[in-house]
N, C-alpha and C positions, 0 to 999 in steps of 0.2 A: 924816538917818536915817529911814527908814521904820516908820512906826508903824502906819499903815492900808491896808485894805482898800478901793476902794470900789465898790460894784457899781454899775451900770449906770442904777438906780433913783434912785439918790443922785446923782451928775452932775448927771442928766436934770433934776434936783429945785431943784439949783443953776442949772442954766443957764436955766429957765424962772420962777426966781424962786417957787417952790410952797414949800409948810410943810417945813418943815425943811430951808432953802437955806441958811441962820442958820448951825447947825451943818455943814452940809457945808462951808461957806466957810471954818471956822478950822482944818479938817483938811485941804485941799488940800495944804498945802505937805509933807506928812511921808505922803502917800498914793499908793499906786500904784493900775494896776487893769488887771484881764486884758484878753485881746486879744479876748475874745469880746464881752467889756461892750463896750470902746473900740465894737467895730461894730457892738454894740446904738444904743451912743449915734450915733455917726453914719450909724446908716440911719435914725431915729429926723428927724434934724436933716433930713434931704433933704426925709423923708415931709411936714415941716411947713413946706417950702417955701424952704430952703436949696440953692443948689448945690453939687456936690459940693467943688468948693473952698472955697465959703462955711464950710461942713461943716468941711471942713479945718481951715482958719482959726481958728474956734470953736475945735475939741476941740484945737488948738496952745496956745491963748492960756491953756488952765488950768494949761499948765505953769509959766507967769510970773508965778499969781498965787503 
């Protein structure tokens, strides 16, 4: 069931391990997020040196947590 929202900030927050990764990790699993965020986050991952499948890959694997 879907219980959250998460914007683009909050991922980005997670996947770089920064203050409040904590809480974003135990909301994954009941969270969706828009398609505007999803391509925040993954232009976000290129810009820091990811390619774009790498990119990929990444914003894949937060479905499985």
């Amino acid at each position: 069931m879907i219980e959250n929202v998460l914007d683009a900030s909050a991922v980005l927050a997670f996947l770089f391990g920064e203050t409040g990764a904590d809480k974003v990790e135990v909301l994954l699993e009941n969270s969706v997020i828009s398609r505007i965020n999803a391509t925040e986050i993954l232009t976000k991952l290129v810009q820091d040196g990811l390619t774009v499948n790498e990119a990929k890959e990444t914003f894949d694997k937060l479905n499985t947590l």
